[in-house]
N, CA, C and O of each residue as an XYZ file, in Angstrom:
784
protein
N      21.764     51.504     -1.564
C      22.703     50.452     -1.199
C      23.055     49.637     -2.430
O      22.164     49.200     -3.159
N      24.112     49.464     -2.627
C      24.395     48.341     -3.521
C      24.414     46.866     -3.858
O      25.011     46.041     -3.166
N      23.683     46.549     -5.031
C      23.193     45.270     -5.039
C      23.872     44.116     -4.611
O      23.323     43.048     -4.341
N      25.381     44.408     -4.541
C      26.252     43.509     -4.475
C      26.338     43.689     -2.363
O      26.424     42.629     -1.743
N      26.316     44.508     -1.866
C      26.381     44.293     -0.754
C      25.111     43.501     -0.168
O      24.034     44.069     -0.350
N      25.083     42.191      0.552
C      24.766     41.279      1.010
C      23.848     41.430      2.484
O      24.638     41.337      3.423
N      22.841     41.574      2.829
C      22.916     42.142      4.298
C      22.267     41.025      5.474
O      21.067     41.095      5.739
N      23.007     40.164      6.042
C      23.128     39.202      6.563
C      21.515     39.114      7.441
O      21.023     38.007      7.658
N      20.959     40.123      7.793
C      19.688     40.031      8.874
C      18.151     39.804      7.995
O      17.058     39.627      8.533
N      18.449     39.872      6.379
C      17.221     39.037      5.176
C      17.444     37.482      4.911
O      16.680     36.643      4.434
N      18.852     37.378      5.419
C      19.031     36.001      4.852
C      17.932     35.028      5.298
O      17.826     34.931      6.521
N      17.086     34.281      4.556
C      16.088     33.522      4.657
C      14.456     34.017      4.132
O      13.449     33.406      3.772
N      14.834     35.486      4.315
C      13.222     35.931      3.769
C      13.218     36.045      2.542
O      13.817     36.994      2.037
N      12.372     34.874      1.548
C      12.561     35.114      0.223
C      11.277     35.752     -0.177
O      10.597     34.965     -0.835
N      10.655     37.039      0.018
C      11.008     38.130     -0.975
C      11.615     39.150     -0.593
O      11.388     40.297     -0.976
N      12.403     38.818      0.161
C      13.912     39.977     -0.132
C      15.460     39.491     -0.583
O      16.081     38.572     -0.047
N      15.984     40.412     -1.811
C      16.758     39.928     -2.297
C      17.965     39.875     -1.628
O      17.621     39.891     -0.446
N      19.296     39.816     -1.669
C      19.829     39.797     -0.417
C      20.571     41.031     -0.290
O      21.548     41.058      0.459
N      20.236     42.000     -0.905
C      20.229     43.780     -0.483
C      19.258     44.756      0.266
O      19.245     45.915      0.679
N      18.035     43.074      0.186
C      16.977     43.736      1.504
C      16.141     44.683      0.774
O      15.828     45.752      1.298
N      15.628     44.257     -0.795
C      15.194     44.884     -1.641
C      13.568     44.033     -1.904
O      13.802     42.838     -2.079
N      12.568     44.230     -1.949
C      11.248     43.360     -2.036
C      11.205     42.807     -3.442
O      11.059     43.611     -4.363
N      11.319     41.500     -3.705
C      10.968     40.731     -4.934
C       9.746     39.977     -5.286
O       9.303     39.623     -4.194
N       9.207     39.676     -5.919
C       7.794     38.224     -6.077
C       9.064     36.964     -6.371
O       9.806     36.776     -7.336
N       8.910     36.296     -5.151
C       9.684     34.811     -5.428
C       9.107     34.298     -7.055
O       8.013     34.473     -7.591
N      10.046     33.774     -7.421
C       9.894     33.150     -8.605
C       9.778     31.601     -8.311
O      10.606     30.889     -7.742
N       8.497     31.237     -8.859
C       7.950     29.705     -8.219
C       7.955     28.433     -9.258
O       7.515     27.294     -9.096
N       8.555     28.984    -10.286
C       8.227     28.212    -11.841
C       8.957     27.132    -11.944
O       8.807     26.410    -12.929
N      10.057     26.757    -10.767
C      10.433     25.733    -10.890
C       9.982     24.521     -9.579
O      10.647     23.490     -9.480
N       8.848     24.784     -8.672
C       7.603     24.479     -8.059
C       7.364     23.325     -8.617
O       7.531     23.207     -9.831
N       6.907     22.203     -7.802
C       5.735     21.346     -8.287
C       4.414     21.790     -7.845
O       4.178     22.309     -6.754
N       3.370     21.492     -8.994
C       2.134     21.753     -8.144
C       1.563     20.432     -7.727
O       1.215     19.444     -8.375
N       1.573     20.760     -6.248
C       0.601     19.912     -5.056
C      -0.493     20.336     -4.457
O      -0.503     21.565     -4.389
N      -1.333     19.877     -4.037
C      -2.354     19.647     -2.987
C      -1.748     20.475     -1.919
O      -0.772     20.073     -1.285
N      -2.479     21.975     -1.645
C      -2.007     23.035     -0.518
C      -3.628     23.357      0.271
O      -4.728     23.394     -0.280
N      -3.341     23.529      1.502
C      -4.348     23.682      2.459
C      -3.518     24.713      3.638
O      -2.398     24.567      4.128
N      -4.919     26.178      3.943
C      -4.703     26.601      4.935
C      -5.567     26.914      5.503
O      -6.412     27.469      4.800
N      -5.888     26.804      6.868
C      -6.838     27.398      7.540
C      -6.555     28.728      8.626
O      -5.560     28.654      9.346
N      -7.279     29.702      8.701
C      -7.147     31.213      9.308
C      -8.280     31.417     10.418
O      -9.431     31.024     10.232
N      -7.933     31.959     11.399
C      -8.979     32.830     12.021
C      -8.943     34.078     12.652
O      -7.835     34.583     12.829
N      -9.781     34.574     12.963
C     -10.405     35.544     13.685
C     -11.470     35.783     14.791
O     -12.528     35.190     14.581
N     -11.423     36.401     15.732
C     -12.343     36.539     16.709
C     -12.898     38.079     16.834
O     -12.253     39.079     16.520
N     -14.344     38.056     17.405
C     -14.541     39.169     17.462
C     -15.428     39.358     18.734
O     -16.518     38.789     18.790
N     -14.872     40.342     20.012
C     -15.550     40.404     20.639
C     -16.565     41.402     21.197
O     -16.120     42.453     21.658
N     -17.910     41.177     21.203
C     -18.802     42.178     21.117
C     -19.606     42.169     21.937
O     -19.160     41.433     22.817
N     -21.120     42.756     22.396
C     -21.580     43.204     23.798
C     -23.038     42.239     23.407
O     -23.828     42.165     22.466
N     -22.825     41.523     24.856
C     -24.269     40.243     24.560
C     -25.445     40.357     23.529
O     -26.071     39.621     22.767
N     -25.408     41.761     23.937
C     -26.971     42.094     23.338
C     -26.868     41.955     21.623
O     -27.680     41.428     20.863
N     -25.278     42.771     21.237
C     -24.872     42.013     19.463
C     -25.329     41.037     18.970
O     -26.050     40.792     18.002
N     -24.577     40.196     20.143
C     -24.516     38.644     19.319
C     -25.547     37.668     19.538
O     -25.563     36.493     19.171
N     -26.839     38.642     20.515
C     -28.001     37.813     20.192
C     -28.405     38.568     18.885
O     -28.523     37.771     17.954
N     -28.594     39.557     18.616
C     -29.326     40.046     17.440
C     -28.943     39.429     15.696
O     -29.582     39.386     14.644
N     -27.573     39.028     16.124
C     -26.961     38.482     14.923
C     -27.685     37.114     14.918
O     -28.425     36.845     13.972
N     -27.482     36.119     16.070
C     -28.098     34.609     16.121
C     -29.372     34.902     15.943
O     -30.035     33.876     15.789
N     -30.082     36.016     15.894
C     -31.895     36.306     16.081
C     -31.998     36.949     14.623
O     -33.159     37.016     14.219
N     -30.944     37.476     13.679
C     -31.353     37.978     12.624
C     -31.841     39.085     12.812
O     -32.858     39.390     12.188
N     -31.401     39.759     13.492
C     -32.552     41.629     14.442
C     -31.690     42.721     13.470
O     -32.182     43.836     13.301
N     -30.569     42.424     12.918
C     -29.887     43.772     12.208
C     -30.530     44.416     11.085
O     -31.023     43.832     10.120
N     -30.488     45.657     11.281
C     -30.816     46.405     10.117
C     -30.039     45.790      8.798
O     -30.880     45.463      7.961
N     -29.036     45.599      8.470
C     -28.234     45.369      7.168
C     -28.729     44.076      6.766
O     -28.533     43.788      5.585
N     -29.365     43.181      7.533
C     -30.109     42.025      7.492
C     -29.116     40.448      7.515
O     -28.219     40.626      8.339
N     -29.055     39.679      7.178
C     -27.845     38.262      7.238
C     -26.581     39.000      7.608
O     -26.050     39.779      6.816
N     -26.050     38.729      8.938
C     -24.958     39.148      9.355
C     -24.124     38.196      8.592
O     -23.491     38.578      7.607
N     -24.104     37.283      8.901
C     -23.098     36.105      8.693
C     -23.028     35.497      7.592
O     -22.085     34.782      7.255
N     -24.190     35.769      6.825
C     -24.108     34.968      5.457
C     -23.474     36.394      4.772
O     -22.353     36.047      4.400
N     -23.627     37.612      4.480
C     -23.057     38.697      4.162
C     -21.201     38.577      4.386
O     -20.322     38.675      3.530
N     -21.115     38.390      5.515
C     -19.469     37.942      5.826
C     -19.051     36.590      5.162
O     -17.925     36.556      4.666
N     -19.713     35.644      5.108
C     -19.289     34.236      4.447
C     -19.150     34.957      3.119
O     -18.023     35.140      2.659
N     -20.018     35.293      2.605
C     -19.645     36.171      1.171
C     -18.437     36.649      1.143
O     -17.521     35.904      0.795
N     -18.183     37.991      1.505
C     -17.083     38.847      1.688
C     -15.590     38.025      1.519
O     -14.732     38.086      0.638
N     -15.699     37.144      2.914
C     -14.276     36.342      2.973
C     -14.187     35.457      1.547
O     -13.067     35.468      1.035
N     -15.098     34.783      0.926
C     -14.339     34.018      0.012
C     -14.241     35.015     -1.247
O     -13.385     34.650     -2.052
N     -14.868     36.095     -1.570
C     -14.390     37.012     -2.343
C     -12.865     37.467     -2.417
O     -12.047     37.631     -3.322
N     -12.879     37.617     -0.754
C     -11.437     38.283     -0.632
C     -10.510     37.369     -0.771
O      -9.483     37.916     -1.173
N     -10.374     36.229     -0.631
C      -9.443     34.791     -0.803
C      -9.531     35.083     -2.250
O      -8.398     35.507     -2.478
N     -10.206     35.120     -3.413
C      -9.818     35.388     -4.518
C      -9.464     36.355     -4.875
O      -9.457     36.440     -6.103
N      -8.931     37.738     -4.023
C      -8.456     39.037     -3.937
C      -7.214     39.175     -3.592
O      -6.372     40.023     -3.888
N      -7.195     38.492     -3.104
C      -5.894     38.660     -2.168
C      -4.352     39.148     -2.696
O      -3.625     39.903     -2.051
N      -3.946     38.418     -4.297
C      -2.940     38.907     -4.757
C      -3.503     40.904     -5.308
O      -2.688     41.694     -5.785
N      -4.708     41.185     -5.103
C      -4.716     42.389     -5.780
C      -4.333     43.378     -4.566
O      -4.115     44.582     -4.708
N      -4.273     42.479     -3.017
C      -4.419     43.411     -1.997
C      -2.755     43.384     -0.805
O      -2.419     44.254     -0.001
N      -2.156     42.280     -1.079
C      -1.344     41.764     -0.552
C       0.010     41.996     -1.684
O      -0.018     41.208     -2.629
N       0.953     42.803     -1.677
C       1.712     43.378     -3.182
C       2.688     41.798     -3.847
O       2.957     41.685     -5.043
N       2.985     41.000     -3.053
C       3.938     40.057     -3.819
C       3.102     38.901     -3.384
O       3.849     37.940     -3.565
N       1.912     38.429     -2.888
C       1.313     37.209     -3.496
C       1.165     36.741     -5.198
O       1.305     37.352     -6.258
N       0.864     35.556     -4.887
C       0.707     35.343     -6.334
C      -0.546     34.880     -6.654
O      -1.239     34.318     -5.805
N      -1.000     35.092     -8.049
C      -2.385     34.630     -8.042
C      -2.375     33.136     -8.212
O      -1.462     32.537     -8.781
N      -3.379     32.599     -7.717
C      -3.658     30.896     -7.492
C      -4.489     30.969     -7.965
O      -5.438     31.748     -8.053
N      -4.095     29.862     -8.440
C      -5.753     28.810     -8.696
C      -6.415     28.057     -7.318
O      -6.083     26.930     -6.951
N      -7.175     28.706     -6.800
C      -8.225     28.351     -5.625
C      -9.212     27.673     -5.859
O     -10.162     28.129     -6.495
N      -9.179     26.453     -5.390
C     -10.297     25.575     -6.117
C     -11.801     25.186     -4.529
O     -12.777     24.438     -4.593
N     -11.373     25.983     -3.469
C     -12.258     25.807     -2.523
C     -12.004     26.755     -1.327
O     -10.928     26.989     -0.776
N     -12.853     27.098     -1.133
C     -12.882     28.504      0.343
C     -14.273     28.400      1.026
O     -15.431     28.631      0.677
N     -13.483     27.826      2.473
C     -14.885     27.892      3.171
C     -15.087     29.022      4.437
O     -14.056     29.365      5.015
N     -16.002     29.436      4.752
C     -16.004     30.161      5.358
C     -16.571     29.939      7.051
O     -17.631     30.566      7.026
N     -16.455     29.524      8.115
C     -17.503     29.060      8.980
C     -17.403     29.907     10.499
O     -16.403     29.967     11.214
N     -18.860     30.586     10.780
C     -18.347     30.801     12.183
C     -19.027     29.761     13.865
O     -19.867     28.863     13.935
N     -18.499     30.185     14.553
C     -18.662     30.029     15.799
C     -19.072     30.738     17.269
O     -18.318     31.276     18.079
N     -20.205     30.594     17.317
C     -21.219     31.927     18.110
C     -20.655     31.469     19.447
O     -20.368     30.272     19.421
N     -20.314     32.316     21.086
C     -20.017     32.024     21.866
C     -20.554     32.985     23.127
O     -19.856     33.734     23.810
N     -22.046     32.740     23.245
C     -22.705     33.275     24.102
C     -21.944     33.467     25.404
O     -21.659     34.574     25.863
N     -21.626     32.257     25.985
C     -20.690     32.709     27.239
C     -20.003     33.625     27.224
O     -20.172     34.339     28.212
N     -18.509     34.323     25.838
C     -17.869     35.115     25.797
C     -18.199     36.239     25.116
O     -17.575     37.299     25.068
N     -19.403     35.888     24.498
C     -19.999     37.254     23.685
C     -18.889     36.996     22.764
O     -17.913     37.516     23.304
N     -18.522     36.459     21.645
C     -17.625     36.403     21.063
C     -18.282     35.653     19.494
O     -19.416     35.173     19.505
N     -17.514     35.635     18.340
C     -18.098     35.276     17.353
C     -16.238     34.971     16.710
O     -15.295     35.699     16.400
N     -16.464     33.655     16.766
C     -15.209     33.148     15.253
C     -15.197     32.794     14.312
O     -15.848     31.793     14.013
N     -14.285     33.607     13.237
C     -13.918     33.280     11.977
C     -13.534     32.168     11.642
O     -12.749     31.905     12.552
N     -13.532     30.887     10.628
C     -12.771     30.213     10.659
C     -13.022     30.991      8.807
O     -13.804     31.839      8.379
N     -11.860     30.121      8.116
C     -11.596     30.542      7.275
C     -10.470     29.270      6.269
O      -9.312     29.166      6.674
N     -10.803     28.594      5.308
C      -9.907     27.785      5.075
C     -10.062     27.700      3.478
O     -11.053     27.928      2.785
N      -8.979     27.365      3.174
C      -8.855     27.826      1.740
C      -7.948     26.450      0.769
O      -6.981     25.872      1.265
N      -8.474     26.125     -0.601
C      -7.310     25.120     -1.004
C      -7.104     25.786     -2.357
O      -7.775     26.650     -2.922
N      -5.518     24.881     -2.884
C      -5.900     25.175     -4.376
C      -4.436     23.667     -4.615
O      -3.707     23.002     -3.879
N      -4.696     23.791     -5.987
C      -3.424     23.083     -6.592
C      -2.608     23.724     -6.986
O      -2.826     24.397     -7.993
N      -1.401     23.762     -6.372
C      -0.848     24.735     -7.243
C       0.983     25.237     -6.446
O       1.094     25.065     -5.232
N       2.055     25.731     -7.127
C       3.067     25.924     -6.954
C       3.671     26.572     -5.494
O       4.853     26.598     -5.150
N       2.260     27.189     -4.596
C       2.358     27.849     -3.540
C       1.339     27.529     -2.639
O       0.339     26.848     -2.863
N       1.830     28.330     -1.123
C       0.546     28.035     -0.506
C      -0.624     28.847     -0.498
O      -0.510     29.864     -1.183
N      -1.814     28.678      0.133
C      -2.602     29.634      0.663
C      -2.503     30.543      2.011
O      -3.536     31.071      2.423
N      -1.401     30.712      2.632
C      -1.543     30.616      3.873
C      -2.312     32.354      3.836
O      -3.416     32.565      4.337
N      -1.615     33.266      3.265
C      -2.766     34.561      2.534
C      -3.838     34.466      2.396
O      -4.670     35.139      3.005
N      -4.049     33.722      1.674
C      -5.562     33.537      1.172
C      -6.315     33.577      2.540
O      -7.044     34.464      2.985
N      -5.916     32.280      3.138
C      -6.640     32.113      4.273
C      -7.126     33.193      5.344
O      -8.180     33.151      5.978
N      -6.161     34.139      5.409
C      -5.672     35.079      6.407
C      -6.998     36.213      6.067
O      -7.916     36.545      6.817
N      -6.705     36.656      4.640
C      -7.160     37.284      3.815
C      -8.686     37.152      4.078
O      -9.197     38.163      4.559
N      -9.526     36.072      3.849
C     -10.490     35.695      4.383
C     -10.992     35.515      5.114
O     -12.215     35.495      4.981
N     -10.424     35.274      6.330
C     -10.886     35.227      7.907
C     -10.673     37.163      8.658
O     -11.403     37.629      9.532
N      -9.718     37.773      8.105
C     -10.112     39.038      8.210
C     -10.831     40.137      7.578
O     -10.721     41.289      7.998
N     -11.711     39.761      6.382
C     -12.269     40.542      5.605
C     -13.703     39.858      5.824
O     -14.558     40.629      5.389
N     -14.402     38.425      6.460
C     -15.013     37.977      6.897
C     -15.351     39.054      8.137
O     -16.419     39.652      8.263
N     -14.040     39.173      9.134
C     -14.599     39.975     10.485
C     -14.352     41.422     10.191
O     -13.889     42.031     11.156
N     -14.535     42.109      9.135
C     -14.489     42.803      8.782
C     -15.719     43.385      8.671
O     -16.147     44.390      9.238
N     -16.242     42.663      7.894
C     -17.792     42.705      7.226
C     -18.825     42.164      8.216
O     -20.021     42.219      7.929
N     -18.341     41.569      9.540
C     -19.199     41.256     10.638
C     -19.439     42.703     11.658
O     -20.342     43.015     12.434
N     -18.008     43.469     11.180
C     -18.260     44.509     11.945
C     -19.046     45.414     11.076
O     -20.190     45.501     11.521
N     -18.908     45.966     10.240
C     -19.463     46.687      9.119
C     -21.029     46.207      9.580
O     -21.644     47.225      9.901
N     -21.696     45.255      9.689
C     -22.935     44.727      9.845
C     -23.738     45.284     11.093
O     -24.894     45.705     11.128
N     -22.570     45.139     12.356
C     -22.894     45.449     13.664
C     -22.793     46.418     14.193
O     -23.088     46.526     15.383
N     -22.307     47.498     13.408
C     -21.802     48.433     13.950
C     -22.487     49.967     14.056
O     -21.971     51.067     14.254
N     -23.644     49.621     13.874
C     -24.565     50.717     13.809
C     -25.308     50.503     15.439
O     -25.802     51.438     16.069
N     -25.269     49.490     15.783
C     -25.577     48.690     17.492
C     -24.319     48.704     18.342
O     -24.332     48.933     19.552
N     -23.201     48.435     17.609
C     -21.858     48.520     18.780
C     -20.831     48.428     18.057
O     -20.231     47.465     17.580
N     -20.610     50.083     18.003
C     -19.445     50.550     17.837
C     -17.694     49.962     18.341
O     -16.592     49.922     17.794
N     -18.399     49.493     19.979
C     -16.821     48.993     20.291
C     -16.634     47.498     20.108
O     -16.003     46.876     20.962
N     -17.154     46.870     19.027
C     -16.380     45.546     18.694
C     -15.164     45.236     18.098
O     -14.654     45.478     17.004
N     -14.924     44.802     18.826
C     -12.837     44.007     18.421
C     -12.992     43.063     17.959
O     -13.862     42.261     18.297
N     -11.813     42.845     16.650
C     -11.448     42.227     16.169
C      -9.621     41.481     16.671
O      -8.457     41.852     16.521
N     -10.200     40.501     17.188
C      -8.759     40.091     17.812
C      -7.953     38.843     17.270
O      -8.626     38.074     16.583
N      -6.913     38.584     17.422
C      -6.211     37.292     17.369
C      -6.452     36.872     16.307
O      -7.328     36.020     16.456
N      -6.128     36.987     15.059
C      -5.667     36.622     13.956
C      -4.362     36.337     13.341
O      -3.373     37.040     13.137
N      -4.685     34.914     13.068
C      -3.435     33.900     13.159
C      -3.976     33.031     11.735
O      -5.025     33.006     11.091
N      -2.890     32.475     11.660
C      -2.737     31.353     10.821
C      -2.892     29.958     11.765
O      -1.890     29.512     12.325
N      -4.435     29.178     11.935
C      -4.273     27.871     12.413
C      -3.757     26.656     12.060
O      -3.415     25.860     12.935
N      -3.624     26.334     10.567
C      -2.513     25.231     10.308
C      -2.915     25.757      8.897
O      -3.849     26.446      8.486
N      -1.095     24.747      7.922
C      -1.304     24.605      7.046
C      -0.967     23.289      6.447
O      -0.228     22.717      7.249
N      -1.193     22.477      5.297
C      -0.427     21.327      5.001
C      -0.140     21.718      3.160
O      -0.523     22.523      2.311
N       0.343     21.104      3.233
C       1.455     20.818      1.029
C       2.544     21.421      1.196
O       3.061     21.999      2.152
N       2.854     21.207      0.080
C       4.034     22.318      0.077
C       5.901     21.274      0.333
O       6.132     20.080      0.519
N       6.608     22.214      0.237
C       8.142     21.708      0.319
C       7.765     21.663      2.300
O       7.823     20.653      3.000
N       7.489     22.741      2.654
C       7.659     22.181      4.718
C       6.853     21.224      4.590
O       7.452     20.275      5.097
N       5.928     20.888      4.253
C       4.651     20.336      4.487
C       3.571     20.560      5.994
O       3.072     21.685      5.969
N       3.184     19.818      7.115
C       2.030     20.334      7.672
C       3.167     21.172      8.757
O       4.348     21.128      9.100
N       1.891     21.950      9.012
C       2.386     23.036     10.172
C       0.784     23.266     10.639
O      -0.250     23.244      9.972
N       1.023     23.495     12.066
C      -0.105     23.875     13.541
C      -0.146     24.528     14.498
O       0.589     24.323     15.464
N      -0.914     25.350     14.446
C      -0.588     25.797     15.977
C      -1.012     25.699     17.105
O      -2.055     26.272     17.421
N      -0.203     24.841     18.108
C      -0.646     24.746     19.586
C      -1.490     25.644     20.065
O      -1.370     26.849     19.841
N      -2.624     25.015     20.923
C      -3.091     25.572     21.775
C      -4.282     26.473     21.708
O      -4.734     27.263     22.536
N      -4.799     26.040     20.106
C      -6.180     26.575     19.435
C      -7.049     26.372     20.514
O      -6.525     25.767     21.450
N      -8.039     26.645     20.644
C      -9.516     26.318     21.153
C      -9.830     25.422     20.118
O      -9.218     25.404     19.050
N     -10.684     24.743     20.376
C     -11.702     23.901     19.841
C     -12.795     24.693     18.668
O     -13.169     25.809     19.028
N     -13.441     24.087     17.011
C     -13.587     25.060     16.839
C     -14.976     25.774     17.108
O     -15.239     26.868     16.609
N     -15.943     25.004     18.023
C     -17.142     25.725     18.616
C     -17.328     25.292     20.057
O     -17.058     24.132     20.366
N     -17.823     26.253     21.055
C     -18.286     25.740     21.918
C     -19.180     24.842     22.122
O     -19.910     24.526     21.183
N     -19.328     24.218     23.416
C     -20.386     22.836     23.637
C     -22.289     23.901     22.869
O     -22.502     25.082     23.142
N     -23.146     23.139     22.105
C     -23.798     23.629     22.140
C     -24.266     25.029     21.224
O     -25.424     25.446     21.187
N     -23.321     25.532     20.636
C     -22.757     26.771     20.150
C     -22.479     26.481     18.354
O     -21.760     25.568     17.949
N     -23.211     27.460     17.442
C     -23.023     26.913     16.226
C     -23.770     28.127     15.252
O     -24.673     28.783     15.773
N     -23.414     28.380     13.978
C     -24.110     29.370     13.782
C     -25.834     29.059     13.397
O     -26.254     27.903     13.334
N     -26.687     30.214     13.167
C     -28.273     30.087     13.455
C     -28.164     28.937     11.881
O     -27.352     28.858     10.959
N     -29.457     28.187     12.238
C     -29.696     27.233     11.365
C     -30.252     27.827     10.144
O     -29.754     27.324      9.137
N     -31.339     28.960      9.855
C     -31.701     29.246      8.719
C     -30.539     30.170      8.194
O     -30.805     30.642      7.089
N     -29.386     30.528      8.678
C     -28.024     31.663      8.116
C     -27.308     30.655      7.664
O     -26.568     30.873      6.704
N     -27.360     29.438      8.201
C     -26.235     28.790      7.423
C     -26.960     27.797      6.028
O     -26.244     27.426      5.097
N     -28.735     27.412      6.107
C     -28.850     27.509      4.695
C     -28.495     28.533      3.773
O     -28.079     28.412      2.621
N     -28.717     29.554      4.439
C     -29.133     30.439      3.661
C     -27.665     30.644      2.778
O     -27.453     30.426      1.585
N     -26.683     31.184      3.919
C     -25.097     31.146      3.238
C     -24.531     30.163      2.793
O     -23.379     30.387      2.421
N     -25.036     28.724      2.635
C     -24.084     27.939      2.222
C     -24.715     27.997      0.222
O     -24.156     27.593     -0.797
N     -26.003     28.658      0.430
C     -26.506     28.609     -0.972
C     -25.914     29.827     -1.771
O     -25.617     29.709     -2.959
N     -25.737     31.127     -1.000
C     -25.080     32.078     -1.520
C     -23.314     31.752     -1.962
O     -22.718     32.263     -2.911
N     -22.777     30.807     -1.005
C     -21.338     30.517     -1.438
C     -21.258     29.855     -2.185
O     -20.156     29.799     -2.731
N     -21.894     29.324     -2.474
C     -22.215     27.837     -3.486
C     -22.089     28.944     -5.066
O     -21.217     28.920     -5.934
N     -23.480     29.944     -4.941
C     -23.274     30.877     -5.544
C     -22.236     31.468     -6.391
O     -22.133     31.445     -7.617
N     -21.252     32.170     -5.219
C     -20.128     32.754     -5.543
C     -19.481     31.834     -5.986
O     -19.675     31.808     -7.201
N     -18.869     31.119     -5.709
C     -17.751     30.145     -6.197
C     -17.779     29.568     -7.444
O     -16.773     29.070     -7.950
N     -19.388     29.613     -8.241
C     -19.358     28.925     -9.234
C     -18.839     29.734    -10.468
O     -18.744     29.189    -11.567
């Protein structure tokens, strides 16, 4: 197609040029601000899982601190995996889940900042699915049929739009519900770790 023909149904998606051709937006004339996004994921799996994970019973050993790893790795991956992100300067990635005995269920949260000409809203994404990624990878020698569902972008704020949300989240733990107390020393010392 020719560059000069225009094709009215890209107009607005900037990385496509307006021949509907994939570009890396050019951001250099950007201010850099204060950008925030947060991501999640759910994963739903068979009771007996997600006691062994809160009980520490897996063969591969730290379910969750292993995934807190993973996701903020991948938030600093993300332009190598995603073809027209750009690389950021990421100055914080947290990783947190949410155990939900009633639903047999386990959530990603995933939130990411940096300073800088763009957002994270990738990053975030990036991390909350490579997090439940690596939750399955963990579990999956016990239960094969765990889903990974509903992965979304939960809000973001900076930027030229500035904040954006999305209606109708859940709350982000149940009453009572939180991950095991010695996994989250344990992972907040390993992220501490990574990040430095």
């Amino acid at each position: 197609m020719s560059p000069s023909r225009e094709m009215p149904g890209f107009r607005g998606l900037s990385h496509l040029t307006p021949a509907g051709e994939a570009r890396m937006v050019d951001v250099s004339a950007k201010a850099e601000t204060v950008r925030e996004a947060a991501a999640r994921v759910t994963l739903k799996m068979k009771a007996a899982t997600l006691a062994a994970v809160r009980a520490g019973q897996l063969a591969k050993g730290d379910v969750l601190g292993v995934a807190r790893t993973a996701g903020i790795m991948a938030a600093k991956r993300t332009p190598d995996l995603i073809p027209l992100c750009h690389p950021l300067r990421i100055t914080g990635v947290d990783v947190e889940f949410a155990l939900d005995s009633r639903r047999s269920t386990i959530t990603v949260h995933a939130r990411v900042r940096t300073v800088d000409k763009t957002g994270v809203e990738m990053e975030a994404l990036t991390a909350a699915a490579v997090a439940g990624l690596t939750v399955y990878d963990m579990v999956k020698a016990v239960d094969k049929g765990v889903v990974l569902t509903d992965l979304c972008l939960a809000q973001k704020s900076g930027g030229k739009s500035g904040p954006w949300a999305r209606s109708g989240l859940a709350r982000r733990s149940p009453p009572g519900e939180a991950q095991p107390k010695a996994s989250r020393a344990h992972t907040k010392n390993r992220a501490e770790r990574i990040q430095k």
